[in-house]
RODO-2510 file (C-alpha; in nm, 4 decimals, decimal comma):
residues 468
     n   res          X          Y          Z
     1     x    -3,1138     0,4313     1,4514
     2     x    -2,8766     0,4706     1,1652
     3     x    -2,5915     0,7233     1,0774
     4     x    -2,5600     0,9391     0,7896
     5     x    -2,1704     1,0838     0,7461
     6     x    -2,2274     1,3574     0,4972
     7     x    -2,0312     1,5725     0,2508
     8     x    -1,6951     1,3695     0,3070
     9     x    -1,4346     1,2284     0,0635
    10     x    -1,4578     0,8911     0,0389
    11     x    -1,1364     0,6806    -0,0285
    12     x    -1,0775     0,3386    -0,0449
    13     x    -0,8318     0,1231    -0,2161
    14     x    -0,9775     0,1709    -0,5884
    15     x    -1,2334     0,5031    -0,5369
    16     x    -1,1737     0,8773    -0,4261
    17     x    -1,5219     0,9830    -0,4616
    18     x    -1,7353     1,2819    -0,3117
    19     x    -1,9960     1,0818    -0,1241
    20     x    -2,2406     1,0264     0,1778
    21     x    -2,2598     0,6850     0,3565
    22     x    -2,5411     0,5538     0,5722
    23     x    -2,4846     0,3040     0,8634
    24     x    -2,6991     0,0909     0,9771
    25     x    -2,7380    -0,2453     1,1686
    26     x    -2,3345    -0,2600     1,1844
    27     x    -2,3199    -0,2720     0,8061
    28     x    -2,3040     0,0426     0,5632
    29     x    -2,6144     0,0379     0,3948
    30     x    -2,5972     0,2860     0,0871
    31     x    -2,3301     0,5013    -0,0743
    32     x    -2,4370     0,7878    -0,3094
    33     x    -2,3329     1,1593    -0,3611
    34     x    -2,5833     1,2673    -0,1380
    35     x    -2,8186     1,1098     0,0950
    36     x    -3,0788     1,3112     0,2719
    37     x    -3,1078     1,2976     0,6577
    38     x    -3,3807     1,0268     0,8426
    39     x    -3,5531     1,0285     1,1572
    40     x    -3,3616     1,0163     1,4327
    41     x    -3,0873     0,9871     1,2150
    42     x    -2,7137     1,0581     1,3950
    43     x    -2,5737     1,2832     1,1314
    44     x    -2,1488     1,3473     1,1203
    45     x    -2,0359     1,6470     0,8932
    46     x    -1,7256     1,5262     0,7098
    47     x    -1,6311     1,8271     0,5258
    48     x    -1,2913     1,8305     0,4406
    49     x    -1,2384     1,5170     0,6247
    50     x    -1,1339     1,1358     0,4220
    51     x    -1,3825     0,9004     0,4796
    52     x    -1,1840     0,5923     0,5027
    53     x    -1,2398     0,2312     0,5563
    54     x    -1,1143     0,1373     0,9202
    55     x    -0,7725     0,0142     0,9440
    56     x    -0,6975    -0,3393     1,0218
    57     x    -0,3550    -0,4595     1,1797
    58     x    -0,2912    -0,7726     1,1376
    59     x     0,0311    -0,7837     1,4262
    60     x    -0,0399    -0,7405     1,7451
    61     x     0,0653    -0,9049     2,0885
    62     x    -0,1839    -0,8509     2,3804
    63     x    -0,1254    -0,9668     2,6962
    64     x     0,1381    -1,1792     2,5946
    65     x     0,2966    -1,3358     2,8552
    66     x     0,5860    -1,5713     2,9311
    67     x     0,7527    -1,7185     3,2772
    68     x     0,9593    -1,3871     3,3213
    69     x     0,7868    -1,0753     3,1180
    70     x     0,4391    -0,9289     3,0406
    71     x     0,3309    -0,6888     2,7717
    72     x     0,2026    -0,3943     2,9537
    73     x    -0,1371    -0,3276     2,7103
    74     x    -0,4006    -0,5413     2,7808
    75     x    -0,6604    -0,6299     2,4946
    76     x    -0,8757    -0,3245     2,6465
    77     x    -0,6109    -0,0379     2,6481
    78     x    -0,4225    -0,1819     2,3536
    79     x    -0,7944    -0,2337     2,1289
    80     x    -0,8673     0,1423     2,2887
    81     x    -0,5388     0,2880     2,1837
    82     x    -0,5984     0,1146     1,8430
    83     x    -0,9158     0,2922     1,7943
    84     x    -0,8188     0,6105     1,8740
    85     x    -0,5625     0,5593     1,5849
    86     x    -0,7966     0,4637     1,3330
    87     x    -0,8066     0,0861     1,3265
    88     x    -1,0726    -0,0656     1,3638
    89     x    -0,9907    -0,4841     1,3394
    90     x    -0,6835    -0,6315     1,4476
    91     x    -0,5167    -1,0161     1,4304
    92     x    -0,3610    -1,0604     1,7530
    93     x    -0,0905    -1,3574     1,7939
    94     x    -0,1989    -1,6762     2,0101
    95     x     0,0707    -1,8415     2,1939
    96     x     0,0530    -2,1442     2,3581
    97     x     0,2159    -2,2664     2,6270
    98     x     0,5107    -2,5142     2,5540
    99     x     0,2709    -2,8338     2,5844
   100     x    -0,0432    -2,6610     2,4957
   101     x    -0,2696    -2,8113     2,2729
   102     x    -0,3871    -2,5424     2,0293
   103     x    -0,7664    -2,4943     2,0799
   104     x    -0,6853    -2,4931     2,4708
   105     x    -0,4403    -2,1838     2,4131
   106     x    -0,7124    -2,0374     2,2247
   107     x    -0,9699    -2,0598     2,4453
   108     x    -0,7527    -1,8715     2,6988
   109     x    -0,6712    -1,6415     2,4504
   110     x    -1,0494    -1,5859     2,3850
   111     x    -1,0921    -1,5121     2,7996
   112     x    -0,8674    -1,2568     2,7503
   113     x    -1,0100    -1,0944     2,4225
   114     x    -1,3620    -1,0126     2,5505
   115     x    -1,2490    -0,7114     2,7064
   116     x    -1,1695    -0,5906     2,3460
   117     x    -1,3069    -0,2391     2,2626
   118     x    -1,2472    -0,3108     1,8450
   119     x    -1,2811    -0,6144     1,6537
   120     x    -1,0379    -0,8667     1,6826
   121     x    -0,9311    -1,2141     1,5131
   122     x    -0,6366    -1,4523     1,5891
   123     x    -0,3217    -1,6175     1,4363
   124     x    -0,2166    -1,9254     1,5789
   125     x     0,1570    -1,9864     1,6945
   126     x     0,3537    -2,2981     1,6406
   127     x     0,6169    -2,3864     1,8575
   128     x     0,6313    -2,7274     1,6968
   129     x     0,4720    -2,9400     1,3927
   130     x     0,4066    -3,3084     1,5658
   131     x     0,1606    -3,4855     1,4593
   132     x    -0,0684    -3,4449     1,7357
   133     x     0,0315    -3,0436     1,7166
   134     x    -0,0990    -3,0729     1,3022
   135     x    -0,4001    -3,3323     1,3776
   136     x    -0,5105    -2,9929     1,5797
   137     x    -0,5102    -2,7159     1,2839
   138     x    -0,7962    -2,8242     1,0659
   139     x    -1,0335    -2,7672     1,3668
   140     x    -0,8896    -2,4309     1,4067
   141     x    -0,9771    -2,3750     1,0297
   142     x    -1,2892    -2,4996     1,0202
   143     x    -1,4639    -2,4857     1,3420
   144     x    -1,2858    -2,1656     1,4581
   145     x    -1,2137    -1,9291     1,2023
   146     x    -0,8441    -1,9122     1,2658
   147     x    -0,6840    -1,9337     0,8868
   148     x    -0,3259    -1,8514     0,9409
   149     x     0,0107    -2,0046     1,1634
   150     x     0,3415    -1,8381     1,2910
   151     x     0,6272    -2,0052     1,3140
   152     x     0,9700    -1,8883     1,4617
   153     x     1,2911    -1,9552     1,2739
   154     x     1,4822    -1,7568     1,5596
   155     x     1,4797    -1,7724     1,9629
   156     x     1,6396    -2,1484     1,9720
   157     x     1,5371    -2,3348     2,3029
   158     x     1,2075    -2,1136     2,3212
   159     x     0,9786    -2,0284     2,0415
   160     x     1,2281    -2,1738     1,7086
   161     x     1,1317    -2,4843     1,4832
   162     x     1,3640    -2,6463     1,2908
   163     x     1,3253    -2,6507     0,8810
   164     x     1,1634    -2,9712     0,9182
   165     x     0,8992    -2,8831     1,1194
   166     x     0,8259    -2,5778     0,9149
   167     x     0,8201    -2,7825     0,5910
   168     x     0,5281    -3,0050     0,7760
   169     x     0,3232    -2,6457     0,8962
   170     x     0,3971    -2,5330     0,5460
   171     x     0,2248    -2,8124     0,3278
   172     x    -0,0635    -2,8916     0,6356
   173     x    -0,1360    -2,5255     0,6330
   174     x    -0,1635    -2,5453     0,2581
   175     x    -0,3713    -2,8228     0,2130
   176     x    -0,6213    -2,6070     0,4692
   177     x    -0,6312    -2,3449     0,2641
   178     x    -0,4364    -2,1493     0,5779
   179     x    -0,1612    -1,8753     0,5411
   180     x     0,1944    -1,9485     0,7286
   181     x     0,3686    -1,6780     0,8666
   182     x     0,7314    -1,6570     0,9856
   183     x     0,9721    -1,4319     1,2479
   184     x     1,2279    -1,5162     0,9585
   185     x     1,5906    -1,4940     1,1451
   186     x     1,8843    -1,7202     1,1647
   187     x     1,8420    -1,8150     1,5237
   188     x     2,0910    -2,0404     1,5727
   189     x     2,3735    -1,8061     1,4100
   190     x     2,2434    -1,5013     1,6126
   191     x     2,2957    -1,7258     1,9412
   192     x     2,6527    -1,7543     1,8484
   193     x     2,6819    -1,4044     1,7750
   194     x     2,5149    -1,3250     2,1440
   195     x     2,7123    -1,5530     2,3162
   196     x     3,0274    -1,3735     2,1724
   197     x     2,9451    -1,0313     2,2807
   198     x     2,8514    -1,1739     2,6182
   199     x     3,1666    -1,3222     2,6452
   200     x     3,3177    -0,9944     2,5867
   201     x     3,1121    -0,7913     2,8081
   202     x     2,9447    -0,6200     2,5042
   203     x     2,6569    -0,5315     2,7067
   204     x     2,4819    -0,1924     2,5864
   205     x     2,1468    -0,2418     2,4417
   206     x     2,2908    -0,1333     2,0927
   207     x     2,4782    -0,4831     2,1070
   208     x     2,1011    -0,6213     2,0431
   209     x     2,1059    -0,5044     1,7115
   210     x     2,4892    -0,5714     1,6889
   211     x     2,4320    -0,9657     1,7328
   212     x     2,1063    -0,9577     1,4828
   213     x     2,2984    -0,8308     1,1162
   214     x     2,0952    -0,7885     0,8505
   215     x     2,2071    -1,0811     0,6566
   216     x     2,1123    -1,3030     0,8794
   217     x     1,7638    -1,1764     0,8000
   218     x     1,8235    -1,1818     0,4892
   219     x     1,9360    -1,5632     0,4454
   220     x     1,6215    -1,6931     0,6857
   221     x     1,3618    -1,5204     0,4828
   222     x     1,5586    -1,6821     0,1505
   223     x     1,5703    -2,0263     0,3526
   224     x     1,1643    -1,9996     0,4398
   225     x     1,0684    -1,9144     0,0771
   226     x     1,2690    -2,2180    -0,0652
   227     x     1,0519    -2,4314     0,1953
   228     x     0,7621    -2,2803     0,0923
   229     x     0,8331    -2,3405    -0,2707
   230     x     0,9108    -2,7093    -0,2034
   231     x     0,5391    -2,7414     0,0004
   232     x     0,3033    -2,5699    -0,2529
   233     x     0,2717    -2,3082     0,0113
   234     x     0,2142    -1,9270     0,0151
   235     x     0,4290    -1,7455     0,2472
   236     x     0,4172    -1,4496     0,4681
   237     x     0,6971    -1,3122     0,6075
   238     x     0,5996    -1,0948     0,9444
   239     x     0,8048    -0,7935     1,0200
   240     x     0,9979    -0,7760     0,7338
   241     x     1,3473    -0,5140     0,7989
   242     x     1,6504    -0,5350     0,5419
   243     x     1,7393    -0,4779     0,1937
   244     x     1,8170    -0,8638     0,1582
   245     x     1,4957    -1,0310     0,2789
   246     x     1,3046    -0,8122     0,0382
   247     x     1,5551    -0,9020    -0,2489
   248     x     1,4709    -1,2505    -0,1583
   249     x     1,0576    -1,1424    -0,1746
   250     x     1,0811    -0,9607    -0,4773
   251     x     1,2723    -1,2509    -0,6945
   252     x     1,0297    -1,5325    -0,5763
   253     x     0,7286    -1,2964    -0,6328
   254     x     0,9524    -1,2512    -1,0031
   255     x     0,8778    -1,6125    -1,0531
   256     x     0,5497    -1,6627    -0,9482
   257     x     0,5842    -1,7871    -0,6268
   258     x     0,2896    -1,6810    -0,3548
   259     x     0,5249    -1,5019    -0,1374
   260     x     0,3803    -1,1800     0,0801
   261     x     0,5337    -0,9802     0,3244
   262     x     0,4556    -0,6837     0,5646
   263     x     0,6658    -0,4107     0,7176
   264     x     0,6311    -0,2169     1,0529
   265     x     0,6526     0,1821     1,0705
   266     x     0,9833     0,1623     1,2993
   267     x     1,1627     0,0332     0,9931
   268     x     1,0222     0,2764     0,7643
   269     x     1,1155     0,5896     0,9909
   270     x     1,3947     0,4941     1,2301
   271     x     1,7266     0,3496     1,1780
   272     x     1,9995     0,2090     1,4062
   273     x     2,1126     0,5629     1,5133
   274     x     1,8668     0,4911     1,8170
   275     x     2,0503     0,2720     1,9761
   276     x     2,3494     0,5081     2,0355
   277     x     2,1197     0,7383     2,2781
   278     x     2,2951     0,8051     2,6132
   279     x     2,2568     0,5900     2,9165
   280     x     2,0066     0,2815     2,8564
   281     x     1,7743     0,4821     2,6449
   282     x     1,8597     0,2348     2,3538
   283     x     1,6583    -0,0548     2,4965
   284     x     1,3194     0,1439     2,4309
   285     x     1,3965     0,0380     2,0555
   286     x     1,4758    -0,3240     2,1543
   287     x     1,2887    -0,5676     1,9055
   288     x     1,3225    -0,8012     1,6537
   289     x     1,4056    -0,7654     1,4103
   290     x     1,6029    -0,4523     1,5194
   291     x     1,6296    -0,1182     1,3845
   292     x     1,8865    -0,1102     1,0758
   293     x     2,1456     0,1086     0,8910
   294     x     2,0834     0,3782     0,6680
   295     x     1,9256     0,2478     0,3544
   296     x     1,7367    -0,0290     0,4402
   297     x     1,4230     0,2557     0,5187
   298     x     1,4414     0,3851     0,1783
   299     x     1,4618     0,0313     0,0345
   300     x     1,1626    -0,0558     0,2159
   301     x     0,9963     0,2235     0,0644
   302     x     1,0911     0,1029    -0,2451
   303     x     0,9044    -0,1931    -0,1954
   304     x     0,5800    -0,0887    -0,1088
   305     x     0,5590     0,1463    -0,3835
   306     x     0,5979    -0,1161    -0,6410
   307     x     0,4102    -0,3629    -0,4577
   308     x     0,6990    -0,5895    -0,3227
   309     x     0,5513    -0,5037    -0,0006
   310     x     0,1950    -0,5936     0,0180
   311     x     0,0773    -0,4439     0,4101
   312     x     0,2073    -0,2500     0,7080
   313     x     0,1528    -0,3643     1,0915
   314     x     0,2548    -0,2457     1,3985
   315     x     0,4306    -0,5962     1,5942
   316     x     0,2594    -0,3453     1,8914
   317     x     0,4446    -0,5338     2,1305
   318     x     0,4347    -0,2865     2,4822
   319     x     0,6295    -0,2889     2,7568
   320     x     0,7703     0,0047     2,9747
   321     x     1,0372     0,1598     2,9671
   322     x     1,0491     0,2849     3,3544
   323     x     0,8892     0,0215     3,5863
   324     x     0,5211     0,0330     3,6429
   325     x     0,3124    -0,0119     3,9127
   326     x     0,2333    -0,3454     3,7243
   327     x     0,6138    -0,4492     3,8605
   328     x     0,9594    -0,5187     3,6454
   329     x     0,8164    -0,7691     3,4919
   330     x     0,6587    -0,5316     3,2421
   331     x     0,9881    -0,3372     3,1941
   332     x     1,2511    -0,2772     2,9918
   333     x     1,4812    -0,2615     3,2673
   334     x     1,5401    -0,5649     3,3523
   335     x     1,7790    -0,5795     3,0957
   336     x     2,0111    -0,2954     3,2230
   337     x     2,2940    -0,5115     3,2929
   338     x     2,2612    -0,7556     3,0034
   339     x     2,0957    -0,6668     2,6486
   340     x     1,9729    -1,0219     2,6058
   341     x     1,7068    -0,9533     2,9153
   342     x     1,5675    -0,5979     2,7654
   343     x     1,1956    -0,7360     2,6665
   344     x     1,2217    -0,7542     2,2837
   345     x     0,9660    -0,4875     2,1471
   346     x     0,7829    -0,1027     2,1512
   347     x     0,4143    -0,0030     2,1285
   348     x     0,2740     0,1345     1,8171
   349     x    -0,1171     0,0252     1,7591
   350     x    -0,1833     0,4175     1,8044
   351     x     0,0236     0,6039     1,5408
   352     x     0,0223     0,4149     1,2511
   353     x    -0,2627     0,5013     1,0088
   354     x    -0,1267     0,8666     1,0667
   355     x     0,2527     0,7641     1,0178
   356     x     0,1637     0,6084     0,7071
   357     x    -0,0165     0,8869     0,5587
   358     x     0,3119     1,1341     0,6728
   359     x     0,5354     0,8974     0,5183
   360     x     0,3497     0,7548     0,2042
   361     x     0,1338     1,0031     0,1177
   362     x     0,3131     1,3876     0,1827
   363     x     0,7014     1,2352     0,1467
   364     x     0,7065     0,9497    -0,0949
   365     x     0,3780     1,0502    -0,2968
   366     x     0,2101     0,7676    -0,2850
   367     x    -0,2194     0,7674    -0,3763
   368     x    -0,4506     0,8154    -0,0758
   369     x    -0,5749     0,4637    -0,2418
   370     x    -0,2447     0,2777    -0,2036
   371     x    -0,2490     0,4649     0,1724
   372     x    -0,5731     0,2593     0,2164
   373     x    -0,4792    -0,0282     0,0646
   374     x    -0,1649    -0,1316     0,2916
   375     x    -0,3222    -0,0216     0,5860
   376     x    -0,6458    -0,2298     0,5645
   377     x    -0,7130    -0,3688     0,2054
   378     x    -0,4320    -0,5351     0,1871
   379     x    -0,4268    -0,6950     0,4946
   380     x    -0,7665    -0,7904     0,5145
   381     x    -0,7819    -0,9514     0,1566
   382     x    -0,4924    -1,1615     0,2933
   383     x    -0,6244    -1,2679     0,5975
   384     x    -0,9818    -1,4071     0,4891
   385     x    -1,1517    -1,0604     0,6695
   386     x    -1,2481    -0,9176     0,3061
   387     x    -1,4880    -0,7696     0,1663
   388     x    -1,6515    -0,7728     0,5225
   389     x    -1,3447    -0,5506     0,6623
   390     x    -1,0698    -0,3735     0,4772
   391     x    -1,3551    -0,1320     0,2684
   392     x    -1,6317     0,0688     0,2327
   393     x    -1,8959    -0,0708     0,0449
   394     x    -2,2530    -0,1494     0,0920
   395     x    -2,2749    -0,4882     0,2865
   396     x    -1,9405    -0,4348     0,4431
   397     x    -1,9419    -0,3741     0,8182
   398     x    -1,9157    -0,0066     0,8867
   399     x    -1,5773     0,0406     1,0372
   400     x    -1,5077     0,3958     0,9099
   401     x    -1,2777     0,6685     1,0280
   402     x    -1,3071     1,0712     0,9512
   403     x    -0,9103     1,1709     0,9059
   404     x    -0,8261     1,5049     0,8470
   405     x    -0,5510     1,5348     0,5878
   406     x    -0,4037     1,8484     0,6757
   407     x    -0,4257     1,8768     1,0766
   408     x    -0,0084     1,9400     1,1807
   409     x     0,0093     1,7519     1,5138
   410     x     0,3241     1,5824     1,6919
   411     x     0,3414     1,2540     1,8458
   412     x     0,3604     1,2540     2,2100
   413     x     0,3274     0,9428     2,4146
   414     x     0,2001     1,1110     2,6751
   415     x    -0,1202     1,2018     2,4797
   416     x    -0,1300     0,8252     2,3904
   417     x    -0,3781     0,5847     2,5039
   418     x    -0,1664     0,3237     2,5402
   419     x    -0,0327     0,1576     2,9080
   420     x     0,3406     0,2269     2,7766
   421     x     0,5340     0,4850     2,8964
   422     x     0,7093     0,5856     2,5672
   423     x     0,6734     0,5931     2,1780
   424     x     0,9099     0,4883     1,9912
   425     x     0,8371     0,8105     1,7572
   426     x     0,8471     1,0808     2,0058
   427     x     0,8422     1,4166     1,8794
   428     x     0,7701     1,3519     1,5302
   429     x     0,5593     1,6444     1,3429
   430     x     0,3183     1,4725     1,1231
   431     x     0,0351     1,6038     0,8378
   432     x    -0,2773     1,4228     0,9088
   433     x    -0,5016     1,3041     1,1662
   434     x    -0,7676     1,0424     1,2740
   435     x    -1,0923     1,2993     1,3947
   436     x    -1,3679     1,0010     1,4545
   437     x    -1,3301     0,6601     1,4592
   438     x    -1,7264     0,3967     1,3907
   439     x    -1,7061     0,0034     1,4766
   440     x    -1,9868    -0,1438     1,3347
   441     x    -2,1569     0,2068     1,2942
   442     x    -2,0971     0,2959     1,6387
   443     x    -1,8628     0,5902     1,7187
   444     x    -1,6095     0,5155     1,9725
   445     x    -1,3875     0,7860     1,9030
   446     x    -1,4862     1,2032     1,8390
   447     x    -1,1667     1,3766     1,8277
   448     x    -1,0222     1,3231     2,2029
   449     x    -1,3472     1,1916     2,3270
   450     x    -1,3641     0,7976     2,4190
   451     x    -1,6987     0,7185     2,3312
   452     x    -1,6576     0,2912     2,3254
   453     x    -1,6521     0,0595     2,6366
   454     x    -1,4549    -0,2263     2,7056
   455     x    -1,6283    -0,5669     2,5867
   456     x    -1,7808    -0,4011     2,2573
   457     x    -1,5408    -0,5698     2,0133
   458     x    -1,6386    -0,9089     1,8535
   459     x    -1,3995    -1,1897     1,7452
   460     x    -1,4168    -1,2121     1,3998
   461     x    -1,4014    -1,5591     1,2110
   462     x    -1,1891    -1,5252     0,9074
   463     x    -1,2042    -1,7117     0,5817
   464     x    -0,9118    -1,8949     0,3794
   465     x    -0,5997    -1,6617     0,4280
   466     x    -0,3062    -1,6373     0,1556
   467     x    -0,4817    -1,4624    -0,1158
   468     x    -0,3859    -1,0913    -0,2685
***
């Protein structure tokens, strides 16, 4: 049976076109102003709605777990709340254990991804670059499908390399054709900073962002994409925050070095001002990088409208803020004594397609194209998923969403899909809403409805990674 959406707007990252699309198979099969009704056809009216391609994220954790915390979402009510937002795909982060060999962390990682209600792919995470830890990453190329690395330049004595080892992921991940990605912070200067304020009893959750300035951002984002330059490599820089790092992107890009970089809707919308909330309300904005002063938002802005900024993820990183039934491990109180044990990061998988269009589209007047294009051309073209995700055209799978441009709606978390208890944009009005949500041709989402089922989601094997 296919699926004929009819009388829509269709807008991807180049077109804004009156047209119909027909589904079929999991691929979309023709696109033309109008295409006349089949058999058994399951017809969607998309007057006055976008027709857009589904979203992709390309930063999620799910079910991430270490010795003393949990994310709350697991890959079926984090893929579910995705959906329900409008994306359709996303690259979730593989960890490994410390002693891990890679392909063994991804098979676990796989276990836990068949419960996925969306399409999903994988990074791979680095917590060191031995020799046997590189012998492992042309398998995970080749064999596997998983074209891009993260390494940490903060968290010393956990997750952090040193610059050496990220020079040897840099040119190995090069020579593979593979994308690097790095948490770029000055690790070892924020654990001197954090080991001051906990000598002084600065323990608040708004000493977090206190102990994590914005230069030191700034210098480890500088530091990666002189590395980078010196291995041949491109560069992506995950989470990207401050004024300074994206000085640092925008010069290298000046020069012709292959430098991208992404930005999350909490440092697009929110600023440090959070973390001054009464009582221990602060740690619900607890990530890294944190929330900054006044300016850096607008800067960041800046960025994507000139194309300094090439995507925008979520880092949907969940925990709660109360304690579950799930226990304190998947809380943000355990850190309500001591900032440094408030779980670093906030959910967000759900709202940002619609965040995006509030803040690109109706504030900062940015196309409906360039909408689409940070949101899921973008990212897909850099992580080896395009043309099969990231657009609507014929041959591409057909991962579409209906949004309604004009719908007036406020975020609630308790509308949200998500196992967190809070969202980090609570109460914020917005222009624009996701109305139906197709994987592969299927709908899984008609308006409030939950049409998909846990397991539906396919890993996705993605091509060479690093290329706008």
């Amino acid at each position: 049976m296919a699926t004929l959406i009819r009388h829509g707007r269709l807008v991807t990252a180049s077109d804004d076109i009156p047209a119909d699309l027909r589904l079929e198979g999991g691929r979309v099969v023709a696109i033309a102003p109008s295409l006349p009704p089949g058999p058994g056809d399951e017809v969607h009216d998309a007057t006055g709605l976008l027709v857009l391609p589904g979203a992709v994220d390309v930063h999620t954790h799910l079910e991430m777990v270490t010795p003393r915390m949990a994310t709350i979402d697991t890959f079926e009510s984090g893929t579910r709340a995705a959906a329900f937002g409008g994306t359709t795909t996303v690259i979730d982060y593989c960890t490994p254990a410390r002693g891990q060999g890679l392909l063994a962390a991804l098979a676990d990682w796989h276990r836990l991804a068949e419960r996925s209600c969306i399409d999903v792919a994988a990074h791979m995470c680095l917590l060191d670059a031995d020799s046997a830890t590189l012998q492992q990453m042309p398998a995970l190329v080749r064999d596997e499908g998983v074209s891009s690395f993260k390494l940490f330049m903060a968290y010393p004595g956990s997750l952090m390399v040193d610059d050496g080892a990220l020079l040897h992921a840099l040119r190995t991940a090069a020579g593979l054709d593979a994308l690097t990605c790095v948490h770029a912070e000055n690790g070892p200067a924020i654990q001197a900073l954090i080991e001051d304020a906990l000598a002084d009893g600065r323990l608040a959750p708004k000493f977090h962002a206190a102990t994590r300035p914005a230069e030191l951002e700034g210098e480890a984002v500088h530091r990666a994409i002189c590395l980078a330059g010196l291995a041949g490599a491109p560069l992506y820089v995950v989470h990207l925050s401050t004024a300074q790092a994206l000085a640092a992107v925008r010069e290298a890009r000046g020069r012709g070095q292959r430098v991208m970089a992404e930005t999350c809707p909490q440092y697009l919308f929110l600023t440090d001002r959070e973390y001054a909330r009464p009582g221990f309300e602060g740690a619900k904005f607890v990530m890294s990088p944190p929330l900054r002063e006044a300016g850096h938002p607008e800067t960041l802005w800046r960025g994507l409208a000139d194309g300094s900024l090439q995507a925008v993820a979520t880092d949907h990183c969940s925990f709660c803020y109360e304690v579950p039934a799930q226990g304190m491990r998947y809380s943000k109180q355990q850190g309500v004594a001591d900032f440094t044990r408030i779980p670093n990061g906030a959910p967000g998988v759900e709202t940002r397609l619609a965040l995006m269009h509030e803040g690109a589209v109706v504030r900062h007047g940015f196309s409906l194209q360039r909408w689409v294009e940070i949101t899921a051309t973008a990212p897909a073209r850099l992580f080896g998923l395009y043309p099969r995700k990231g657009t609507l055209a014929v041959g591409s799978d057909a991962d579409v969403v209906l949004f309604d441009p004009a719908e007036r709606w406020t975020i609630r978390a308790a509308e949200h899909h998500s196992l967190a208890d809070y969202s980090l944009f609570e109460g914020i009005e917005l222009t624009g809403r996701v109305k139906k949500v197709f994987v592969r041709g299927q709908c899984i989402v008609d308006g409030q409805q939950w049409r998909g089922r846990a397991g539906q989601g396919q890993f996705v094997k993605r091509g060479p990674s690093g290329h706008a």
